[in-house]
C-alpha positions, -999 to 999 in steps of 0.1 A, spaced: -444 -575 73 -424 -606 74 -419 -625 111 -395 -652 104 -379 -669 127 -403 -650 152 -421 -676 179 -458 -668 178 -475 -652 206 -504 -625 215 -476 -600 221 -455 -606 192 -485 -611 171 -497 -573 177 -461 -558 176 -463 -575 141 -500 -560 132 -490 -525 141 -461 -527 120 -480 -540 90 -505 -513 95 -474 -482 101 -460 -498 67 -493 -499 50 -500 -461 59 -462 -452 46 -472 -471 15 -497 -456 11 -486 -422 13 -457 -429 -14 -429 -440 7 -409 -467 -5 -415 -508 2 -382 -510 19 -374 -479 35 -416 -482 47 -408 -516 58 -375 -502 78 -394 -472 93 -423 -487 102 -405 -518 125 -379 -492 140 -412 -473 151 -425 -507 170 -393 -515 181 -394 -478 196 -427 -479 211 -422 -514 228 -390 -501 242 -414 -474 255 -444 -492 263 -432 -527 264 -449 -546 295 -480 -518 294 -513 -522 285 -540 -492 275 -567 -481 255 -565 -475 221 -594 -447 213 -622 -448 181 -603 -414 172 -639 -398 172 -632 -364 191 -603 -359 170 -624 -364 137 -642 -335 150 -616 -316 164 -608 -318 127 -635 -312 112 -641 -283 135 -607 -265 121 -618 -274 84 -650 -253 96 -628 -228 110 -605 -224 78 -635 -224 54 -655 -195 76 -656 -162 56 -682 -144 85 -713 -146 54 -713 -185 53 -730 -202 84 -758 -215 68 -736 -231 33 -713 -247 62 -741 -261 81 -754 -279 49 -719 -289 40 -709 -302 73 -746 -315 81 -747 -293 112 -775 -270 122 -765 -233 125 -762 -233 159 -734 -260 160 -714 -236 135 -717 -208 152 -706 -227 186 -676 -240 167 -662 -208 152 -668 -195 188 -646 -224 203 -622 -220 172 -618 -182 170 -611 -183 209 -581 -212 208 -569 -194 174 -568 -157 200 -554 -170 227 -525 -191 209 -520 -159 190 -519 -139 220 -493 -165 239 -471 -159 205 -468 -123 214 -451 -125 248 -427 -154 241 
């Protein structure tokens, strides 16, 4: 990410990181330089004009990670397989058990709001 003719400052300097780091990740993913390079500075440009002036917290990620991994566990579940997912996952049985409860109950009730819409 280029920042010519941009006067250096703390705010400026992060708008500028995140951008790098959205175009990296499009890169990454197989989008092209340019139209990466585009996307990724309209997104800044979109979240400043959102959030400009704010400051928060920017979260380690780590209970989505497991809110992930939880759904891989889900998905991977055949009802005979607790113990092979606990040694894949590194999880005692217990924990897969609790997590296909947790799963199979948000799975149910999204299915059950999908019938009365």
């Amino acid at each position: 990410m280029s920042n010519k003719g941009l006067k250096k400052s703390p705010g400026i300097d992060t708008l500028l990181e995140v951008g790098r780091i959205l175009h990296e990740g499009l890169v990454e993913n197989g989008i092209d330089n340019t139209i990466a390079h585009n996307a990724a500075m309209k997104a800044v440009e979109h979240f400043r004009s959102h959030h400009g002036g704010t400051e928060f917290y920017v979260p380690k990620g780590q209970s989505l990670i497991i809110e992930k991994r939880d759904w891989e566990i889900w998905e991977k579940f055949n009802g005979h397989n607790i113990d092979e997912l606990a040694k894949e996952y590194n999880l005692c049985s217990r924990q897969i058990r609790t997590i296909i409860a947790k799963c199979r109950e948000q799975y149910d009730a999204e299915r059950n709001l999908d019938l009365f819409a």
